[in-house]
C-alpha positions in Angstrom: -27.6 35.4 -68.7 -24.6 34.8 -66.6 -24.0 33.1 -63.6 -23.0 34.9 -60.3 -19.4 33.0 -59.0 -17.6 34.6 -55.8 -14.3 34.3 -55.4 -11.4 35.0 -52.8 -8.7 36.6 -54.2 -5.1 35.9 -51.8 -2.1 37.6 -53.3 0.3 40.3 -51.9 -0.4 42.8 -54.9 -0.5 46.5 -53.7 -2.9 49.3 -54.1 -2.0 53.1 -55.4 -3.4 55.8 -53.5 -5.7 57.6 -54.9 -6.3 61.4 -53.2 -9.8 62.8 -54.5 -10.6 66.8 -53.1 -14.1 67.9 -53.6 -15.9 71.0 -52.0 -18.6 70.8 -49.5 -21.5 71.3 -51.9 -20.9 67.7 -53.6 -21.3 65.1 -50.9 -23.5 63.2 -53.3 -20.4 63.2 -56.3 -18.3 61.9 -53.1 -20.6 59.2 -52.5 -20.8 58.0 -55.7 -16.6 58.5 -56.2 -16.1 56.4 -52.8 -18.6 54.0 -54.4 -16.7 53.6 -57.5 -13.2 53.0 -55.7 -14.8 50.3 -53.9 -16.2 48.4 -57.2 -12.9 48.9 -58.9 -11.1 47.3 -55.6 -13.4 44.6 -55.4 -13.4 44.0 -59.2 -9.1 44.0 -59.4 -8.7 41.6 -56.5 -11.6 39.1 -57.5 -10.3 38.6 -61.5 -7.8 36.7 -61.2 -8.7 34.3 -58.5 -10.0 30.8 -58.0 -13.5 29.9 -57.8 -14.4 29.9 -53.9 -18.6 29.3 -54.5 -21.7 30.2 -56.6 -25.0 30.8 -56.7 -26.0 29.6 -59.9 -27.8 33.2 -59.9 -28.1 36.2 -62.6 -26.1 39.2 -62.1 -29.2 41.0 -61.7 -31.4 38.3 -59.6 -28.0 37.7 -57.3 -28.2 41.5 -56.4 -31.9 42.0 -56.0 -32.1 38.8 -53.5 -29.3 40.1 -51.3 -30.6 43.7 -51.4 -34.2 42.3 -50.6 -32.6 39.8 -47.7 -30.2 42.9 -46.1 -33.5 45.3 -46.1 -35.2 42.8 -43.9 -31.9 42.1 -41.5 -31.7 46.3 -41.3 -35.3 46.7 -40.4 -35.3 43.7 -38.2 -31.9 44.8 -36.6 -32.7 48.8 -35.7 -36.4 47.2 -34.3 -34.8 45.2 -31.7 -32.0 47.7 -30.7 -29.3 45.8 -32.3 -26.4 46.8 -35.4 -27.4 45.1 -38.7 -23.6 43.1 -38.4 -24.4 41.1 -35.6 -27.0 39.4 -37.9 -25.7 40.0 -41.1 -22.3 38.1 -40.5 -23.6 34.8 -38.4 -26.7 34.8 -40.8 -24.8 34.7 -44.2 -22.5 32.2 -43.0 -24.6 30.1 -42.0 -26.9 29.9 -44.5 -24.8 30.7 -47.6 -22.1 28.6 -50.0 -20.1 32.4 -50.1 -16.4 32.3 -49.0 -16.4 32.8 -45.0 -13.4 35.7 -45.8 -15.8 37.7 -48.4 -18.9 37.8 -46.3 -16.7 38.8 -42.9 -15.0 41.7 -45.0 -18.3 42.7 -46.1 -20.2 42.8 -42.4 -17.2 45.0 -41.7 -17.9 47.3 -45.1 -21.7 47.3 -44.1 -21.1 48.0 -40.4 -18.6 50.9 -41.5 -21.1 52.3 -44.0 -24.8 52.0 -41.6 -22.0 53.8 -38.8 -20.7 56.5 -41.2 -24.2 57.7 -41.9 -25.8 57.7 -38.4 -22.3 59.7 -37.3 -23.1 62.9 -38.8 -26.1 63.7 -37.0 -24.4 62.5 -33.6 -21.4 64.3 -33.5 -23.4 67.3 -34.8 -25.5 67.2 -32.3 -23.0 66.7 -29.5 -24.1 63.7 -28.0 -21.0 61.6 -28.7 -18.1 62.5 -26.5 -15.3 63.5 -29.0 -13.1 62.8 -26.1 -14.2 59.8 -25.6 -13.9 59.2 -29.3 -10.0 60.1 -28.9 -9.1 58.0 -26.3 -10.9 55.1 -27.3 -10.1 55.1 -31.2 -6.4 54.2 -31.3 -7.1 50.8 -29.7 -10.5 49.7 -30.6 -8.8 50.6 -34.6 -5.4 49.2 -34.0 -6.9 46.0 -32.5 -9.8 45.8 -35.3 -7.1 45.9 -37.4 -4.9 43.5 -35.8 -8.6 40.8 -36.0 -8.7 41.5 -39.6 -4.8 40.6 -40.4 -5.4 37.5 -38.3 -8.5 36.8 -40.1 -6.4 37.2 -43.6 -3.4 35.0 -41.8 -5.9 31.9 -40.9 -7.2 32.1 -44.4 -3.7 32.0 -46.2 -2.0 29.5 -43.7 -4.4 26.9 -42.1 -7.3 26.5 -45.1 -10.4 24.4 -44.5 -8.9 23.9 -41.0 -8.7 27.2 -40.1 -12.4 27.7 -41.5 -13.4 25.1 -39.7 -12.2 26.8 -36.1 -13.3 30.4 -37.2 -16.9 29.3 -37.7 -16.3 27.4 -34.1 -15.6 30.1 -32.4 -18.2 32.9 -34.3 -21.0 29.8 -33.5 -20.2 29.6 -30.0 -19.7 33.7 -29.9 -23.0 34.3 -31.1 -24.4 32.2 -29.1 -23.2 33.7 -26.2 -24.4 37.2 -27.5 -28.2 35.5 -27.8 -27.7 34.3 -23.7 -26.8 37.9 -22.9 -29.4 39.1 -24.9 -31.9 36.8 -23.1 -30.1 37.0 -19.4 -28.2 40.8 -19.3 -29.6 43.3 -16.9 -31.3 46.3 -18.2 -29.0 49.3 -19.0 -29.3 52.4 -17.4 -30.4 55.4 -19.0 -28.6 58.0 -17.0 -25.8 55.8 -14.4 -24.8 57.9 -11.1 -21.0 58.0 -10.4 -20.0 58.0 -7.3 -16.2 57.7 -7.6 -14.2 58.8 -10.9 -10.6 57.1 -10.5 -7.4 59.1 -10.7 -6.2 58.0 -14.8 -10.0 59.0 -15.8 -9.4 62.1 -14.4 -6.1 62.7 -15.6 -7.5 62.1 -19.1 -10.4 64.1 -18.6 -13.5 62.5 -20.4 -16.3 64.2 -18.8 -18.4 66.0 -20.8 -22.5 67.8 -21.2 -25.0 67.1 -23.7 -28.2 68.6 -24.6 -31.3 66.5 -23.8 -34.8 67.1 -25.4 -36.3 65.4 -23.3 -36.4 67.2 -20.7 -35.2 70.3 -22.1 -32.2 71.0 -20.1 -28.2 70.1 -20.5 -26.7 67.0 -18.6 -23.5 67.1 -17.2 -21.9 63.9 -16.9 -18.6 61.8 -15.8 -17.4 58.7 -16.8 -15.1 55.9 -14.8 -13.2 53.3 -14.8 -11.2 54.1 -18.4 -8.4 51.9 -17.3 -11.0 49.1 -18.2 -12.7 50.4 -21.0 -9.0 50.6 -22.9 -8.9 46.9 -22.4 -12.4 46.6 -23.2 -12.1 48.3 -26.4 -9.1 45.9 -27.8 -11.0 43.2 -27.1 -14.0 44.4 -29.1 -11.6 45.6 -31.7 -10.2 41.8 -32.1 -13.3 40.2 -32.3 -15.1 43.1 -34.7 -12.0 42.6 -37.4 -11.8 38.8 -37.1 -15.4 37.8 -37.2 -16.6 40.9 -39.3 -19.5 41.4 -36.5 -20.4 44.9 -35.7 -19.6 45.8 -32.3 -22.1 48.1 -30.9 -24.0 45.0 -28.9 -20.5 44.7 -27.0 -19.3 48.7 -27.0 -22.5 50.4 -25.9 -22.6 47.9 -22.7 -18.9 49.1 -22.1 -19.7 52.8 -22.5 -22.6 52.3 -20.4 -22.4 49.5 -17.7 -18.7 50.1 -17.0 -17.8 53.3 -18.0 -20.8 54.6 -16.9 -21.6 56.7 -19.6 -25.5 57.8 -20.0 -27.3 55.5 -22.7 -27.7 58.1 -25.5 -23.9 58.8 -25.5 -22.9 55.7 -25.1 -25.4 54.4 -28.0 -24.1 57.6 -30.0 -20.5 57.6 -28.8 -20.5 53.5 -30.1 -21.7 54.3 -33.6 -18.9 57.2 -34.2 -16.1 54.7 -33.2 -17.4 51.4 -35.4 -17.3 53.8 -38.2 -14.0 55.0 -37.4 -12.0 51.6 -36.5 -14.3 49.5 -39.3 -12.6 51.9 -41.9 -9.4 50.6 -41.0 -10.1 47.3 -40.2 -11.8 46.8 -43.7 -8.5 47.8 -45.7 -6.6 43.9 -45.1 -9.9 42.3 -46.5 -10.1 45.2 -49.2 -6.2 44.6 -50.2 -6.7 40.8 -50.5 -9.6 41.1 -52.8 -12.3 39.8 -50.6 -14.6 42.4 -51.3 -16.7 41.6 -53.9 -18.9 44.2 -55.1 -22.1 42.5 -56.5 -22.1 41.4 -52.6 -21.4 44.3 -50.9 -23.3 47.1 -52.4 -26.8 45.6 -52.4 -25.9 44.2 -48.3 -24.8 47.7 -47.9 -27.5 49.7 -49.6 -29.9 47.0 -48.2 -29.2 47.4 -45.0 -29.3 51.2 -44.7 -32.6 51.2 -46.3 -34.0 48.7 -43.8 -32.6 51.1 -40.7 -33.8 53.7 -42.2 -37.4 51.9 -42.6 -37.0 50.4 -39.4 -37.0 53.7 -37.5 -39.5 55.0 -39.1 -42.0 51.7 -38.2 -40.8 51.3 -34.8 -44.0 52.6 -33.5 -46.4 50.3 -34.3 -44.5 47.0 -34.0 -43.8 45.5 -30.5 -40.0 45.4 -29.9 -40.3 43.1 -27.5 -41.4 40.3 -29.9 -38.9 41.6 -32.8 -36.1 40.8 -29.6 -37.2 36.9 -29.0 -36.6 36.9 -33.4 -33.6 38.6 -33.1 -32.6 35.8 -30.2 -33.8 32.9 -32.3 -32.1 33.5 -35.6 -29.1 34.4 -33.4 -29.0 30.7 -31.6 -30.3 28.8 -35.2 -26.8 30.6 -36.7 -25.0 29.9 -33.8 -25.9 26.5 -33.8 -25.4 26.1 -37.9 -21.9 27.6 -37.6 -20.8 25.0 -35.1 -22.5 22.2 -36.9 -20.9 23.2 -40.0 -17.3 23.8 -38.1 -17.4 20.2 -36.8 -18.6 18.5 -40.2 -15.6 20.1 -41.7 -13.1 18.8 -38.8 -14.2 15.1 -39.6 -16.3 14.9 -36.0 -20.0 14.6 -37.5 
């Protein structure tokens, strides 16, 4: 049986495009086509590389343990209202001998894919505001991918140094995350707007959804877009450097400053990770730092465990799933910053 080694792979070689036109009827074929590009990336840019870590694990036992692990992180992440990256990212990390750059490409690639799936129904459905979508795209993308190069730069240039400071600051981040978690006011499912400022209106983001619940359309407006834009390249930065999904920062923009209502915002934050993820992920794919026997279980694991999530959410109590959430949150946080300062000589 062999052993299971993970490698990062930097080098400037290129990738061909490859163009691929199917008809409508063969979404699965497309799946499966998408699925096989990604293997063949991940296989070409890991070959020739040096050994970065291993898990002294069978093919086969390395992909059922991170397919059983990612199942629980989905399940645990849809019960308490978060995205699966948030945990998967800090968690694997923290906890794991695998190259920092390979498991924050992958939180991207499963934060694309788990955002990609839920954005279908959304958008069909109207409740994410495709104008919304267009104005914040371009930034939240362009600055995902800007985190991503950066990410890729401070792996080629500063080595175990630069490490060192990236798990700093993702320590410290997520620990900041857990505090608003714990401290944050409630969100509001349906914010009133009293005053929409002149560039929002100029842009013209307001929009009307159907709700079921109580069977009727809502108009609604949205402010303060000015901010949002900066908002959004902020979230951008941070979602391509750290490989954390961003909906635990972009649904409180959408919602507590733009003042979006909750479902759009929540459904409006989905759409967009999946669109700027899918570029962000392209630097991490072209430097070979997406290893497939890693990424497809965490991916395939962690839709499963949304999917199961839902579908349980019921008869668990969220609010006790939340004060988990919070504690592996501060334990990674923690670990990250520990680890960070053992590497810079301090402990």
């Amino acid at each position: 049986m062999g052993v299971v080694v993970l490698k990062s792979h930097i080098s400037g070689s290129s990738i061909s495009r490859v163009s691929i036109v199917l008809d409508g009827s063969h979404r699965s074929k497309l799946f499966v086509l998408t699925l096989a590009l990604f293997i063949f990336i991940g296989i070409s840019g890991t070959a020739a590389a040096e050994e970065s870590a291993s898990m002294g694990l069978s093919p086969a036992e390395f992909f059922i343990l991170f397919l059983v692990i990612s199942i629980f992180i989905g399940m645990v992440a849809v019960l308490a209202g978060v995205g699966g990256g948030v945990i998967f990212t800090p968690l694997m990390m923290g906890f794991t001998p695998i190259d920092g750059l390979i498991i924050r490409g992958t939180g991207l690639f499963v934060a694309m894919a788990g955002a990609l799936v839920a954005a279908r129904p959304f958008l069909k459905r109207g409740l994410a505001n495709i104008r919304l979508l267009y104005f914040a795209a371009v930034p939240y993308s362009a600055s995902a991918v800007a985190g991503a190069l950066l990410a890729v730069y401070i792996k080629q240039t500063m080595g175990v140094t630069g490490e060192a400071f990236v798990r700093l600051a993702l320590g410290s981040l997520v620990i900041i995350i857990a505090m608003l978690f714990v401290f944050a006011g409630g969100r509001i499912e349906y914010p009133e707007v009293r005053k929409v400022d002149r560039f929002t209106q100029r842009v013209g983001l307001a929009m009307a959804y159907w709700e079921e619940s109580i069977g009727s359309v809502v108009q609604y407006q949205v402010t303060r877009s000015w901010l949002g834009l900066l908002m959004f390249s902020g979230v951008g930065l941070i979602s391509g450097l750290f490989g954390l999904g961003a909906g635990w920062a972009m649904v409180p923009v959408l919602n507590l400053v733009m003042m979006a209502p909750l479902k759009v915002a929540a459904a409006s934050s989905k759409v967009l990770i999946g669109i700027g993820d899918t570029a962000a992920i392209w630097p991490y794919i072209m430097q070979g730092t997406i290893f497939p026997l890693f990424a497809v279980p965490c991916m395939i694991g962690l839709i499963v465990g949304t999917i199961l999530g839902a579908k349980i959410m019921i008869r668990v109590r969220a609010g006790f799933v939340r004060y988990l959430i919070i504690g592996i949150m501060f334990i990674s946080g923690i670990r990250l910053v520990q680890q960070s300062l053992s590497m810079l000589g301090y402990i």
